[in-house]
C-alpha positions in Angstrom: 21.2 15.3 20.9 23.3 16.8 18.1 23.0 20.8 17.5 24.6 23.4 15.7 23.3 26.9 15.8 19.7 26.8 16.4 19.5 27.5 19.7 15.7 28.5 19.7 14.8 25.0 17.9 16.9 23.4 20.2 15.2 24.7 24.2 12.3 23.2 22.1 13.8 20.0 21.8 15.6 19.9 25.4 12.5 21.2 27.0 10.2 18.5 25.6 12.5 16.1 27.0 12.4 17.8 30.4 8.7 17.4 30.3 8.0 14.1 28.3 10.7 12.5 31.1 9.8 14.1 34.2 8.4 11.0 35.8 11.6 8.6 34.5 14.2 11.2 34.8 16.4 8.8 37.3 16.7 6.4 34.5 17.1 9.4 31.2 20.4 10.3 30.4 20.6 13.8 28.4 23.9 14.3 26.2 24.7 17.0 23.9 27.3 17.9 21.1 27.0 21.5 20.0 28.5 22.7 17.2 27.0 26.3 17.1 29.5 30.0 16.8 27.9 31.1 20.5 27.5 30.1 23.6 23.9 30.0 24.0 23.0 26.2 22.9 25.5 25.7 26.1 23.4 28.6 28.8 20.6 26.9 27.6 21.5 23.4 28.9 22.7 25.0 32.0 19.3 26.5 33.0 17.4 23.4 31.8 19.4 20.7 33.3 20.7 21.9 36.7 19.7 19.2 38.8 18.5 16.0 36.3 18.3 13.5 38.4 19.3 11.4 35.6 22.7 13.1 34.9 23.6 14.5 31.5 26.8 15.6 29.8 27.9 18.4 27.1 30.2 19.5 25.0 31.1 22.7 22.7 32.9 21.6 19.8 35.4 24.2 18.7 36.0 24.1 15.6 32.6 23.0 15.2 31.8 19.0 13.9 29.9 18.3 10.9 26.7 16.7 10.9 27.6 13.0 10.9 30.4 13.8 13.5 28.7 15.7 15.5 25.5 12.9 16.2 28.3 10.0 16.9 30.0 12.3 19.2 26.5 12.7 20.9 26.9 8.9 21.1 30.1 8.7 22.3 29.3 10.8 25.4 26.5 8.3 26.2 26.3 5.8 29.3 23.3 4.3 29.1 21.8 1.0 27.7 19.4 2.2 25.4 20.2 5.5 23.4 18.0 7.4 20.8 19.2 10.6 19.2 16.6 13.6 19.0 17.1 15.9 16.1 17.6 19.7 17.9 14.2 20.4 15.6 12.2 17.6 16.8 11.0 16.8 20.4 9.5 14.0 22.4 5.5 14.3 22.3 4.5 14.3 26.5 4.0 10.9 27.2 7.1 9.8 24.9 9.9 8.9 28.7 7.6 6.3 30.2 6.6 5.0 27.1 10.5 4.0 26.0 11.1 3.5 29.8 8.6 0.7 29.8 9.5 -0.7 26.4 13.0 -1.2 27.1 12.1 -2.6 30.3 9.9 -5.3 28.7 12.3 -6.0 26.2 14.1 -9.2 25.5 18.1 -9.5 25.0 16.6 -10.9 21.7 15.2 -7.4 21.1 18.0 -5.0 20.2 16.4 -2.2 18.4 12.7 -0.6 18.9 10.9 1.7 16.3 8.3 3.9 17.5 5.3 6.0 15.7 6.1 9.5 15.3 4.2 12.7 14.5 5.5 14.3 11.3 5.0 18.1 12.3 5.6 21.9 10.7 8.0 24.0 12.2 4.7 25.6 14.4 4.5 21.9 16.0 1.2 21.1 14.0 0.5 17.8 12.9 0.6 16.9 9.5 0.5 13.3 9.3 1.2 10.3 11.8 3.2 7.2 10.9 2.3 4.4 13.4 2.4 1.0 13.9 -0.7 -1.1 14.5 0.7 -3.2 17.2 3.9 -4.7 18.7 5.9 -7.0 15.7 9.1 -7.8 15.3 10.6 -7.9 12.3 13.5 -10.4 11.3 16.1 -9.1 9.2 14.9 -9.9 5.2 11.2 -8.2 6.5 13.0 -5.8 8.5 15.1 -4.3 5.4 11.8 -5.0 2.6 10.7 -2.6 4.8 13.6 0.1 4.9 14.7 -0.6 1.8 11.2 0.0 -0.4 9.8 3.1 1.8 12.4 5.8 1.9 10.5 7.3 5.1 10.0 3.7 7.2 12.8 5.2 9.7 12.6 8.8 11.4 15.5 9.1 13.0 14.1 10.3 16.9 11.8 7.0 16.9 14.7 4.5 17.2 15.3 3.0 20.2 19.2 1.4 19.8 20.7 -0.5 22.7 24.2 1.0 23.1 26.2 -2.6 22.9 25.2 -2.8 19.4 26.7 0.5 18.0 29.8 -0.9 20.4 29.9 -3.9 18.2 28.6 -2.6 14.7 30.6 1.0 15.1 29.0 4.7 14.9 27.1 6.5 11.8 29.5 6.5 8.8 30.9 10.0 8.1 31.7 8.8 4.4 28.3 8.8 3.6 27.3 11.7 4.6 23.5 12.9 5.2 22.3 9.7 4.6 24.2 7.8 7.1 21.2 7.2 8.9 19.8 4.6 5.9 23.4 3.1 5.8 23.3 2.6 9.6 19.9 1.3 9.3 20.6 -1.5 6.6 23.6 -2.7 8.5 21.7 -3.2 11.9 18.4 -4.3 10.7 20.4 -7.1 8.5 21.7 -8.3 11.7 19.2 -7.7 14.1 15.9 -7.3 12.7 13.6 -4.3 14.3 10.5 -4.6 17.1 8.0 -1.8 15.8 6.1 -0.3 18.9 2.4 0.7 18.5 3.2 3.8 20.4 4.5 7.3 19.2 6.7 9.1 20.8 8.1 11.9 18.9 7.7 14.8 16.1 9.5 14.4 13.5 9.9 18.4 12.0 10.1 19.2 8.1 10.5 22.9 7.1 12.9 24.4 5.0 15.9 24.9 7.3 16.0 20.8 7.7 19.3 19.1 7.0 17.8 17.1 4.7 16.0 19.9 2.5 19.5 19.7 -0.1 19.4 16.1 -0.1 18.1 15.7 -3.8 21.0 15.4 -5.9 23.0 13.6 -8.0 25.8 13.0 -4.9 22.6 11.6 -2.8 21.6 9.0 -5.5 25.3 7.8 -6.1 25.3 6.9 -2.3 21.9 5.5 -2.0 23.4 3.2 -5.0 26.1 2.1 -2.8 24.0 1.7 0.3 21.9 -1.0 -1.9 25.2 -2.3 -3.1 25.7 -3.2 0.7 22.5 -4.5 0.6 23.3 -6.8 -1.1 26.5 -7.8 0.1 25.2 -8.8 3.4 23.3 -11.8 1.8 19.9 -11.6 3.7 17.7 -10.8 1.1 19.0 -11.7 -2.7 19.8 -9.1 -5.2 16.9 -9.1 -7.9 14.9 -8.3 -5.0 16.9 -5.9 -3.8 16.8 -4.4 -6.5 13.7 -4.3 -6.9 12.9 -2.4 -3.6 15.6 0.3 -4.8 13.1 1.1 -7.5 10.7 1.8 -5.4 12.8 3.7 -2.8 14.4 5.5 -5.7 10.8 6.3 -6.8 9.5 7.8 -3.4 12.5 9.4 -2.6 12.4 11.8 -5.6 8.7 12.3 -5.4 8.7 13.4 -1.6 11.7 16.1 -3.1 9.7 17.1 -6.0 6.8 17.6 -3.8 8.4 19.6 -1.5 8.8 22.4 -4.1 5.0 21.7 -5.7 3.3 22.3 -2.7 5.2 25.8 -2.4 4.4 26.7 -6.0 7.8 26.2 -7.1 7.9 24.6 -10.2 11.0 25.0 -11.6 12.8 23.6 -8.7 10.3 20.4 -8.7 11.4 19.6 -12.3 15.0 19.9 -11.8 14.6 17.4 -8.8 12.6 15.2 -11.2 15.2 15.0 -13.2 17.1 12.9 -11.0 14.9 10.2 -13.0 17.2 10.3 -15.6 20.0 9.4 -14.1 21.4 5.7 -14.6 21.9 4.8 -11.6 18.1 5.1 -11.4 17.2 4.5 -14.9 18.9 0.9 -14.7 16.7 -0.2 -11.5 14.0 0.5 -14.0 9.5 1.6 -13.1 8.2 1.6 -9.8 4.4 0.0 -10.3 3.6 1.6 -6.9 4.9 5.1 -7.5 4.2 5.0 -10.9 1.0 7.4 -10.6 2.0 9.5 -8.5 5.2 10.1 -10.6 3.1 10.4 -13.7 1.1 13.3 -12.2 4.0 14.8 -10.9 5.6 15.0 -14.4 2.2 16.7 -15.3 1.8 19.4 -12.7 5.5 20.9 -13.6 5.0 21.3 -17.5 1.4 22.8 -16.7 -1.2 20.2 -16.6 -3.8 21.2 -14.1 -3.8 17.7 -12.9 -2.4 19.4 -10.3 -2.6 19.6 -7.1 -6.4 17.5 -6.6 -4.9 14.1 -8.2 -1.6 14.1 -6.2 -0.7 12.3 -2.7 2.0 13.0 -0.6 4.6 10.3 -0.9 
């Protein structure tokens, strides 16, 4: 777990583990790196963790780490085989410990990374969607990266399963890229090593306005999405026109689920400035998304007053 300053988001998150691992704890490793002003992320482990059978390790880091820092040190305090990171505003839904226990027991040395359902959730914990998986499939790596690379939300972040000899070999979350390292870490793992998706869920995945990710839409964050594709495409699984291709899409939804984050709180001049990452060239050039096409269309027409709005729209 990575954590800065959000103390009352993150007992959530610890305690869920707690509970969700109770009857695996011998085998769950807990590791923290907290980055917050005070000392109460740190009391909180204390009272929560005396006694885990399964060990855990923290540190305050003074002066504090930024993001992508902070979840590879979370990483590098880790000793187990298997690792997944939990967000300090997400938390493990209650069956979520034997679930993973007895997926990674079952698991191949083929098998190097797992992908779990999760629960996308408001900050109150209600569900407001769930993205599963019908049933077990692995996917090599030119499926495994169709899939990443058209669906800006195919990965949430707590429901991978990484085995820790592969960030060994590949290296940690690139600070470079900032907030989304997680897609570049995703496109150069699942080019080597494909992804199992698990038919089970085993997390909530929070979005509310305090999320990391809520300042995302930018010009910065399309530049490096553009050179996340350009990797892409330098590993040589899958060939460019079709990589491209997929970026249009991605571009597409990416934008939308911004835009929609405003419309659905009534701000409409925020939702048009984020659709105005459209005209940027680095999106213009990967040209139309036929799938997103629609949905961008009614988009356009629910910020300059079209009452369209909100019946014909779908979350993207």
């Amino acid at each position: 777990m990575y954590t800065r300053n959000r103390s009352h988001l993150f007992e959530r998150a610890l305690g869920s583990i707690v509970s969700a691992c109770d009857p695996v704890s011998t085998h769950v490793e807990i590791t923290v790196s907290d980055g917050s002003d005070d000392d109460r992320t740190g009391r909180i482990v204390t009272r929560l963790l005396a006694g885990w059978p399964g060990g855990y390790r923290y540190v305050w880091n003074t002066p504090p780490l930024d993001m992508v820092d902070n979840m590879n040190r979370a990483i590098e305090l880790a000793s187990g085989a298997w690792i997944q990171q939990l967000g300090d505003d997400d938390f493990l839904l209650p069956t979520a410990g034997q679930v993973m226990v007895d997926a990674i027991r079952k698991a191949g040395q083929d098998r190097s990374i797992m992908l779990f359902g999760v629960h996308i959730v408001d900050l109150d914990g209600a569900v407001r969607r769930q993205q599963t998986f019908r049933g077990t499939r692995h996917l090599a790596p030119r499926e495994a990266l169709r899939h990443l690379l058209r669906n800006s939300s195919f990965v949430r972040e707590p429901g991978v399963l990484v085995r820790h000899s592969v960030y060994e070999r590949e290296g940690l979350f690139d600070r470079r890229v900032g907030d989304p390292a997680d897609i570049d870490m995703w496109v150069r793992l699942f080019s080597r090593y494909g992804v199992t998706c698990m038919p089970y869920s085993t997390c909530a995945y929070t979005i509310h306005e305090g999320a990391l990710t809520t300042g995302m839409w930018n010009p910065e964050t399309i530049h490096t999405f553009d050179e996340i594709f350009d990797r892409a495409v330098a590993s040589g699984v899958v060939p460019e026109p079709q990589v491209r291709r997929w970026q249009a899409d991605f571009f597409h939804q990416f934008i939308l689920a911004g835009a929609y984050r405003h419309l659905e709180k009534g701000r409409w001049a925020e939702a048009r400035e984020v659709l105005k990452l459209f005209d940027l060239l680095a999106v213009r050039r990967r040209g139309l998304s036929p799938r997103w096409l629609p949905v961008r269309i009614a988009f356009v027409a629910a910020t300059t007053g079209n009452r369209l709005w909100p019946g014909f729209l779908t979350y993207p």
